[in-house]
Structure formats: C-alpha cells, structure tokens
C-alpha positions as CSV (number, residue, x, y, z in Angstrom):
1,X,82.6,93.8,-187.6
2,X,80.5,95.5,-184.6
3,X,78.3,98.6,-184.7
4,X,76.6,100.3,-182.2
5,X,74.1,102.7,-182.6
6,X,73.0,104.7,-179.7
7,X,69.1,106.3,-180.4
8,X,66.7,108.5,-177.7
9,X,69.1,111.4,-176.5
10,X,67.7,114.6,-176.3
11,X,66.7,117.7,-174.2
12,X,64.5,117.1,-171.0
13,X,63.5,119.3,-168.1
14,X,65.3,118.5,-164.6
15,X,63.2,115.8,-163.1
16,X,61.9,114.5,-166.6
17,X,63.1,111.1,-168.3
18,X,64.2,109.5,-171.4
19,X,65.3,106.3,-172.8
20,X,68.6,105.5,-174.3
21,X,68.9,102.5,-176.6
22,X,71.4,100.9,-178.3
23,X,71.3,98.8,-181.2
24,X,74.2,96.5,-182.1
25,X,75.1,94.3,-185.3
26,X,77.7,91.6,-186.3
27,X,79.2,89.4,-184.7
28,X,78.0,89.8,-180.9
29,X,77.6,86.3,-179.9
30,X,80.3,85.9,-177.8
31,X,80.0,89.3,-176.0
32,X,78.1,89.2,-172.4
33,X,78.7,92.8,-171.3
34,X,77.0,95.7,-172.1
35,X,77.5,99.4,-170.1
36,X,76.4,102.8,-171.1
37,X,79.0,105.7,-170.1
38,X,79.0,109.4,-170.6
39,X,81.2,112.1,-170.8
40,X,80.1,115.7,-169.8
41,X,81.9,118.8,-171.5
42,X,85.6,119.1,-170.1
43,X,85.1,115.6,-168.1
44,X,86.7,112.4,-168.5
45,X,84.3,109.4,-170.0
46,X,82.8,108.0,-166.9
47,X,81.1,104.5,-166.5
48,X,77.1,105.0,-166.1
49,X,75.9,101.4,-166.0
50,X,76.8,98.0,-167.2
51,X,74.8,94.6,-167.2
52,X,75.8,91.0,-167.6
53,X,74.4,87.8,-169.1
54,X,72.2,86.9,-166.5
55,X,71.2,90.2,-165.1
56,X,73.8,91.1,-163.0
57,X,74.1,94.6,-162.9
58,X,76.1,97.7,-161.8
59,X,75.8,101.3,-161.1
60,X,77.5,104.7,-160.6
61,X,76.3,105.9,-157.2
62,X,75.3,109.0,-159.0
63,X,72.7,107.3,-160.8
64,X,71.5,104.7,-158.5
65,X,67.8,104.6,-157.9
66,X,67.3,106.8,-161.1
67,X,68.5,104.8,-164.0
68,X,67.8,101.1,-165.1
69,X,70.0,99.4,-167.8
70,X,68.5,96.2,-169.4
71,X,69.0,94.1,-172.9
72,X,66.9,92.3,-174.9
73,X,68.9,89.7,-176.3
74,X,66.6,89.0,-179.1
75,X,66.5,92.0,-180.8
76,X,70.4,92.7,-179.8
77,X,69.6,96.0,-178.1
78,X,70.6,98.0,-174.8
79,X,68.2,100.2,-173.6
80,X,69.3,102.9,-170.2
81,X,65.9,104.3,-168.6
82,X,67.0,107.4,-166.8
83,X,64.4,108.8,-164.4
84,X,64.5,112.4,-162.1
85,X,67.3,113.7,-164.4
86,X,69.2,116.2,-163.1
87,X,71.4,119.3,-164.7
88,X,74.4,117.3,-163.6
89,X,73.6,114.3,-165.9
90,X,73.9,116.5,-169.1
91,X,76.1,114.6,-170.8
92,X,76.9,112.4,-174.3
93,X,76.0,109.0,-173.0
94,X,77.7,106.3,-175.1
95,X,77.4,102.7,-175.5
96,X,79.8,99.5,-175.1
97,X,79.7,96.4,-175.5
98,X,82.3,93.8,-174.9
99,X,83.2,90.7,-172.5
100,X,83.0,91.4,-168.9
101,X,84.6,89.5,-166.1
102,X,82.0,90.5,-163.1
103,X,84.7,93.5,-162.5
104,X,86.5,94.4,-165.5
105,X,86.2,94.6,-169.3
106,X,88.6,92.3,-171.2
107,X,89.3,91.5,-174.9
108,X,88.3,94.1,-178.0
109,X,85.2,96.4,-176.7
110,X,83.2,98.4,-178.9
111,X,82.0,102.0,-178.6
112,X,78.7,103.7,-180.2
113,X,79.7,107.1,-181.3
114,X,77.0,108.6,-178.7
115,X,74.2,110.6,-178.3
116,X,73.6,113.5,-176.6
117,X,71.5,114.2,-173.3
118,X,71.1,117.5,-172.5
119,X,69.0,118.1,-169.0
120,X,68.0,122.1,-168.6
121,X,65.0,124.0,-168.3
C-alpha cells in the first residue's frame, strides 16, 4: 500500500512563493517517477511537473522558470518550489507518483488527495 501526503499549500500574494512537499510510504521502491499536477476550479487536472530517477525533469510551459520539482530519495519526499506565483496558478496541486517511461506514466500510479494553493491579494 502507497500514500501520499501532500503538505505547504496555502494563500500567497501574486509574486510570493511556497513550497509543496509530498511525503510517500510503502512500498515505493520500484517507482522512479514523481509529478505534481493541479486542477483549478471548473478545469481539467493538468500536469505541473514531473522528475525521474536521475534528475531528468519536465515542465508545463506555464510554469517554466518559476517552479522547481526535486526528491530526496532518502527521506522519500517530493518537494515543488513555486516562485513569482501568479492568480492563474490558484489551484489544488496534487501529487503522483508511479513509473515513468521518459514520456508516459505506466503501471498502477498513485495520487495524494491534494492541497490547496490559493494566489490572491
């Protein structure tokens, strides 16, 4: 069994930042992917950011040059530093983690049940 925990939403001024993390347990050995997506109100789920064993990484143009996603495999968490946050990035950001093929997910993936960024002044 797999759990996520996602931790460090909140509210934040435009232009302000936060830190997302997210914790996971079980049995996560085999499981080199990890991506943070968010779903606004009345929007589909949409991917954020997702990094690979070995660092590879990917973003959504939206959030290129503001956010960083990282891991620290020893303490098994995610962590998504979002910088210059904008209205439009209001959003519940949610964590997966999973097997990753460089392009796609594959196999069983696992979802936090989110936490919620809200960017307003």
């Amino acid at each position: 069994q797999v759990q996520l925990a996602e931790s460090g939403g909140g509210l934040v001024q435009p232009g302000g930042s936060l830190r997302l993390s997210c914790a996971a347990s079980g049995n996560i050995f085999s499981m080199n992917g990890m991506g943070w997506y968010r779903q606004a109100p009345g929007k589909e789920r949409e991917l954020v950011a997702v990094i690979i064993h070995g660092g590879r990484t990917n973003y959504a143009d939206s959030v290129k040059g503001r956010f960083t996603i990282s891991r620290d495999n020893a303490k098994n968490t995610g962590y998504l530093e979002m910088n210059s946050l904008k209205p439009e990035d209001t959003a519940v950001y949610y964590c997966r983690l999973g097997m990753h093929n460089d392009n796609n997910w594959y196999g069983v993936t696992y979802w936090g049940k989110g936490t919620l960024v809200t960017v307003s002044s």
